[in-house]
C-alpha positions in Angstrom: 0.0 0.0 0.0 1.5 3.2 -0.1 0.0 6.7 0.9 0.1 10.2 0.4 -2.9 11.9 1.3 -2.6 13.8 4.7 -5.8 13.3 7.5 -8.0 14.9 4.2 -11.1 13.1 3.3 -8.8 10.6 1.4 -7.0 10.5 4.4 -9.8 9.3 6.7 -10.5 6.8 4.1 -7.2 5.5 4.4 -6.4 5.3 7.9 -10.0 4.3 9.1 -9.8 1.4 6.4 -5.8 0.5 7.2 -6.9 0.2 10.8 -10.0 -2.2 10.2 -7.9 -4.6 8.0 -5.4 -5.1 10.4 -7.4 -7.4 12.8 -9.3 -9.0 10.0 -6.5 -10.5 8.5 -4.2 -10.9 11.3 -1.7 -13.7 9.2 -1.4 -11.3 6.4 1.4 -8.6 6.4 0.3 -5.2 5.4 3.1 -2.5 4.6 2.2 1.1 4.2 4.3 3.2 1.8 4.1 7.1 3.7 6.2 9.9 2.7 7.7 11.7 6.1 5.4 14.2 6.7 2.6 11.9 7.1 3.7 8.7 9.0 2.7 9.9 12.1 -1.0 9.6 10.7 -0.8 6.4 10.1 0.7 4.9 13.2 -1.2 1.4 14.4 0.1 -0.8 17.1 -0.3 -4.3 15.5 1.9 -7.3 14.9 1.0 -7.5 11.1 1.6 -3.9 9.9 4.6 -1.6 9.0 4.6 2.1 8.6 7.4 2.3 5.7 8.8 6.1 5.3 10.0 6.0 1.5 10.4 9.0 -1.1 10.9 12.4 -1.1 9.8 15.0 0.9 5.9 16.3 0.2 7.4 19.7 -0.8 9.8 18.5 -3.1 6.3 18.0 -5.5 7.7 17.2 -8.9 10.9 15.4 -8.2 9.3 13.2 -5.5 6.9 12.1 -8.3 9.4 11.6 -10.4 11.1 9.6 -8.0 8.3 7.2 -7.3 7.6 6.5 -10.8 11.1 5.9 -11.4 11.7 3.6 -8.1 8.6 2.7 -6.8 7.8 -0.2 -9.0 10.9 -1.6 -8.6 10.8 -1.3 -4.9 7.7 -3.0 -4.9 9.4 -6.1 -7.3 12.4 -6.4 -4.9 9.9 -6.6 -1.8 8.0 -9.2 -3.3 4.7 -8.2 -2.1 1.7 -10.4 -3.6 -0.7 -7.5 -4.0 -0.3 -3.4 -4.5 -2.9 -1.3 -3.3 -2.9 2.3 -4.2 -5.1 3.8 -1.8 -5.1 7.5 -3.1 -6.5 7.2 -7.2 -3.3 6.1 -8.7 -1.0 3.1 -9.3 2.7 2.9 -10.4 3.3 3.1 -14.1 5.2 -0.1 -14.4 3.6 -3.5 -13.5 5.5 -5.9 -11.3 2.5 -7.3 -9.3 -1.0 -7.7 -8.7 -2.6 -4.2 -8.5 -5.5 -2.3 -6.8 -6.4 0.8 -6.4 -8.8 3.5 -4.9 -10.1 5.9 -7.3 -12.4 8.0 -4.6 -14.0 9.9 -7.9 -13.5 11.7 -11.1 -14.2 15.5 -10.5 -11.4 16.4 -12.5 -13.0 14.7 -15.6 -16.7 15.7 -14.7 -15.8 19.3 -13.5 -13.0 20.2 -15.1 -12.7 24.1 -14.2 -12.3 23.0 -10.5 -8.7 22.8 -11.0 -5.8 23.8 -12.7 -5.0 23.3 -16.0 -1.6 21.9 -15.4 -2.5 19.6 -12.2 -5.8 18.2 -14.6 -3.4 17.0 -17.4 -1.1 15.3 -14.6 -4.6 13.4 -13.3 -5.5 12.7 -16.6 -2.2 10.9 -17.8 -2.2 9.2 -14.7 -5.6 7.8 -14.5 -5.3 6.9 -17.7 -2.1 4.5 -16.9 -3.7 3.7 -13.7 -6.9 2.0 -15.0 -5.0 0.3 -17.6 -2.5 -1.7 -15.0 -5.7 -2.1 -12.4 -6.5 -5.7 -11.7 -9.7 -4.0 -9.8 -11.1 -0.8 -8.7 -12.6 0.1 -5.5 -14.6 3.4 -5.4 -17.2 4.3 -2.6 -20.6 5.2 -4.2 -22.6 3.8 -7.2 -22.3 7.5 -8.8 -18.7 7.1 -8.9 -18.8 3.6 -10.3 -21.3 5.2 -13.0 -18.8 7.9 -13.8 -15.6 5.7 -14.1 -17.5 3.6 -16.8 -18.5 6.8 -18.8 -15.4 7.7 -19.5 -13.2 4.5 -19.2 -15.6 2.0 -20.4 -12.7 -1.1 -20.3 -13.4 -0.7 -16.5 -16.3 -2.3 -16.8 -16.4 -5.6 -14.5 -13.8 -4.6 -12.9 -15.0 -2.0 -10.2 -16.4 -2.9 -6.6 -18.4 -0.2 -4.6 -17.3 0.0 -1.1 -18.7 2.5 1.0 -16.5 4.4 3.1 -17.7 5.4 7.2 -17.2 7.6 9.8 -14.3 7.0 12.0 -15.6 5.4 15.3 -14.3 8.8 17.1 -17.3 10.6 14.8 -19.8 9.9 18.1 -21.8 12.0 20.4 -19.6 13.5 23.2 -20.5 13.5 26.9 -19.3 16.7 27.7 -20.4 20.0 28.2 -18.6 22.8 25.4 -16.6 24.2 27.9 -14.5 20.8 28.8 -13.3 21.0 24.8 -11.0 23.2 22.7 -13.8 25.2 21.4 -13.7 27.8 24.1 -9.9 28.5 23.1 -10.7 29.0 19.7 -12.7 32.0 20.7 -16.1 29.7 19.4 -19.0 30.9 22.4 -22.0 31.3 20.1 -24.3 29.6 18.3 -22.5 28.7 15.0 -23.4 27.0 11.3 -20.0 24.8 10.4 -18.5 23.6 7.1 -15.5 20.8 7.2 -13.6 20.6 3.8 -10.5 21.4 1.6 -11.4 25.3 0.8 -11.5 25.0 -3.6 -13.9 25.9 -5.9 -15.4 22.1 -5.9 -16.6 22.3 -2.2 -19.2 25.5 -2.8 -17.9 27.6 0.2 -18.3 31.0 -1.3 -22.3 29.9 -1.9 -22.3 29.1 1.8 -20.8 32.5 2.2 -23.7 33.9 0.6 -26.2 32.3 1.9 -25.2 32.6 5.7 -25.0 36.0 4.8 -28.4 36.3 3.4 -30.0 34.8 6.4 -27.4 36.3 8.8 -30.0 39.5 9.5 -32.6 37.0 10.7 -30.4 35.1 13.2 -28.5 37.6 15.0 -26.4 35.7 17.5 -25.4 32.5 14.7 -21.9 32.9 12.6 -20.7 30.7 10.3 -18.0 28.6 11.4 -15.8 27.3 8.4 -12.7 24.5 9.0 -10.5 23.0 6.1 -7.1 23.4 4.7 -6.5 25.9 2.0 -6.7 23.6 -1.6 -6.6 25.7 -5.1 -7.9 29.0 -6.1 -9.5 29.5 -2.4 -8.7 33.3 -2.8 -12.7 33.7 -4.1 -13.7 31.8 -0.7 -11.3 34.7 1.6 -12.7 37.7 -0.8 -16.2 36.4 0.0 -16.1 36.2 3.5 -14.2 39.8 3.6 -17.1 41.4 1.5 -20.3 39.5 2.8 -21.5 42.4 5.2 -22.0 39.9 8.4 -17.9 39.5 7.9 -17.3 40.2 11.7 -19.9 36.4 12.4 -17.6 34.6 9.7 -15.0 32.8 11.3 -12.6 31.0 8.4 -10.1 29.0 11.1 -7.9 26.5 9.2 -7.0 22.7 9.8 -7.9 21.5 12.8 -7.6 17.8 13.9 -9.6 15.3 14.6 -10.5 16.1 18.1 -11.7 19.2 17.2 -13.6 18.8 14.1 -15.2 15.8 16.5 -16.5 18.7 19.2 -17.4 21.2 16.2 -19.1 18.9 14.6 -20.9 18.0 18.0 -21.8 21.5 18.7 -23.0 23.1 16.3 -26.7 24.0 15.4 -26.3 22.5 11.5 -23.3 21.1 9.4 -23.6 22.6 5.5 -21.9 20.9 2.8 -23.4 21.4 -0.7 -20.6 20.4 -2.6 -20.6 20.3 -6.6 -19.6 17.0 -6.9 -18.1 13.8 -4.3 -17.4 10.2 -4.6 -18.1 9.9 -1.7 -18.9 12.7 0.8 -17.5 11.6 3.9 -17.8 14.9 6.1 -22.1 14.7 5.9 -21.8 11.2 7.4 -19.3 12.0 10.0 -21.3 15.1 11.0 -24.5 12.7 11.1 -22.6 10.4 13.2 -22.1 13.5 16.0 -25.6 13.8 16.3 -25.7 16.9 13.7 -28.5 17.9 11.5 -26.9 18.4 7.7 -28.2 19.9 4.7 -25.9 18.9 1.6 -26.3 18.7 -2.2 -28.9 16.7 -4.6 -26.0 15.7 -6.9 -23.3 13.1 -7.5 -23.3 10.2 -4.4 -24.1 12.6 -1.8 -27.8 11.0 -2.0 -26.5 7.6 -1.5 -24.6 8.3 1.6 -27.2 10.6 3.4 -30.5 8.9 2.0 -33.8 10.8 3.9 -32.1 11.9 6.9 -30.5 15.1 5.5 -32.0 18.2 3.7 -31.1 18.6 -0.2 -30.4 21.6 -2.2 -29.4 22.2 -5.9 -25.7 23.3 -4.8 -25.6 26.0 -7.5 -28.6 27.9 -6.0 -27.7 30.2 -3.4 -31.2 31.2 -2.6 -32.1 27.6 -1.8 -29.2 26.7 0.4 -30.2 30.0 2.7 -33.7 29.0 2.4 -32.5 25.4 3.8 -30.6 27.2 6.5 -33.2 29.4 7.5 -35.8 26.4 7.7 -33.9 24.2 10.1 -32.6 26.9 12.4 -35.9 27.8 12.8 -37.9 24.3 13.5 -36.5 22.7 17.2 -38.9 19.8 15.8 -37.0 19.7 12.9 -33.4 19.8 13.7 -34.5 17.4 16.6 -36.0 14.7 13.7 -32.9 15.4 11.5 -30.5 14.9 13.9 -32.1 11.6 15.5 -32.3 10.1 11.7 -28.7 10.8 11.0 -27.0 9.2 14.0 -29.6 6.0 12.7 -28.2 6.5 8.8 -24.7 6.7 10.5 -25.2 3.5 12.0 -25.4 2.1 8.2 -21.5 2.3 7.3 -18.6 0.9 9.5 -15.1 0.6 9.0 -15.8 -3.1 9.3 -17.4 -4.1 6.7 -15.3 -1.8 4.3 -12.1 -4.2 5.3 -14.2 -7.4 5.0 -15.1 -6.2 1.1 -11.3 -4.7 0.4 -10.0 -8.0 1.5 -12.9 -9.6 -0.6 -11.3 -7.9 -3.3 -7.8 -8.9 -2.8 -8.7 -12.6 -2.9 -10.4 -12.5 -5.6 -7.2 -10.7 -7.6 -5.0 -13.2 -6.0 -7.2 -16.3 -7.1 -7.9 -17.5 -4.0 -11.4 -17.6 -3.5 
């Protein structure tokens, strides 16, 4: 296996499925592949697993891609390992063993203006390669799967839908706010919060706009918004400057897990009306904390949220406000939205995502 990804969506996929597989297949040997930034987020205590640092440093971009396409597959043939997984969308150019991979969706091939030209053409080379070397495919959502057929049609009888979970830390807490970090992040009111990678993909500077057009009617709320800067966020920064409730806008960065745990537990609704997800991990984790969630009608969003969440065309501002406005005004509501989510949360475990990604390795390795 071999990682990248930092604790980002991607990342929660691969540590919360790294540390189910360990105990389900307790005679196999699992090696992860991390570069040395990230080890310490992958870090499991168990007699079958290896943390491998290996590459170039993260900021070193192009020459530590470079380097893995040049030494990675012959790493992987001197190791002898029966099966590669590539857990982050891509496999090594050059086959020397059995391979699997990830592919968590296709947003730079659905929406293509969501990123840069130069970064698309690199994902579009190296999908390409990737789906070519794939023994299988593992993507979370039947919109994914649909989407990986339409435009690489070979794929076809080769992909398994998995669907990701919450992390098992993604729970109620049974603690007042002022036992958690929230109070030190200056966060005493009652607050809206979005979790994600700030880029043009994830729809902040519509929920921007929209907590601003409410923001008159709810005088004491602000919008709380937590996620590590991605690609052209400047839009999201100028947004929140110019809306005119800018002093209730509170844009605070990365936090870890802990605290996006007690944000997600205390606030009065979680928005993410993403353009497009393979997933959409951050609705389900938020349901999970006993949150009530309005998200988008589009791409697998549905599938992972079914009826317990509220859903809104994500390019209409006016009807993600109106969706805010409507649950921060019903106590019934929120009360009925947040009991149905923990229920729908209840649907997905870590579990049974191992048990079906080890499925899929047997299958590839012929032994079942």
């Amino acid at each position: 296996m071999q990682v990248r990804a930092a604790k980002s969506g991607v990342g929660q996929y691969i540590h919360g499925l790294v540390e189910a597989l360990l105990p389900e297949a307790p005679t196999d040997r699992f090696v992860l592949y991390c570069s040395p930034q990230n080890v310490r987020n992958y870090r499991f205590q168990a007699p079958n697993y290896e943390a491998r640092v290996w590459g170039l440093p993260e900021k070193a971009r192009t020459l530590r891609l470079l380097y893995e396409y040049s030494f990675l597959p012959s790493e992987l043939a001197r190791c002898g390992y029966d099966l590669f997984h590539g857990l982050s969308n891509f496999l090594p150019p050059r086959k020397v063993t059995r391979y699997v991979v990830s592919i968590h969706d296709l947003a730079y091939y659905v929406h293509p203006e969501r990123c840069p030209w130069l970064r698309r053409q690199y994902w579009y080379a190296m999908t390409r390669r990737t789906v070519e070397v794939a023994d299988a495919i593992i993507t979370g959502s039947q919109a994914s799967r649909r989407d990986i057929e339409h435009f690489f049609p070979a794929t076809r009888g080769r992909i398994r839908v998995i669907p990701d979970a919450a992390h098992h830390r993604f729970r109620k807490l049974e603690v007042p706010r002022e036992q958690t970090h929230l109070p030190a992040l200056g966060i005493d009111f009652p607050y809206i919060l979005f979790v994600g990678t700030l880029e043009p993909g994830k729809n902040v500077e519509r929920v921007i706009r929209a907590f601003d057009a409410i923001a008159d009617r709810f005088p004491r709320h602000h919008l709380v918004v937590a996620g590590d800067r991605g690609w052209l966020y400047q839009g999201i920064y100028e947004a929140a400057a110019q809306a005119r409730a800018a002093s209730r806008i509170h844009l605070i960065g990365h936090q870890v897990d802990e605290v996006v745990v007690e944000l997600m537990n205390f606030c009065e609704l979680f928005v993410f009306p993403s353009l497009y997800e393979g997933f959409g991990l951050p609705p389900l984790e938020a349901m999970a904390c006993g949150a009530p969630v309005i998200t988008s009608k589009v791409s697998s969003l549905p599938e992972v949220v079914g009826d317990a969440a509220l859903l809104v065309d994500p390019l209409e501002t006016e009807e993600i406000a109106a969706a805010m406005e409507r649950v921060l005004s019903d106590e019934l509501l929120r009360r009925q939205m947040c009991e149905k989510g923990l229920e729908r949360s209840r649907q997905f475990s870590w579990k049974n995502c191992a048990r079906e990604t080890l499925r899929v390795y047997q299958t590839v390795l012929g032994i079942s």
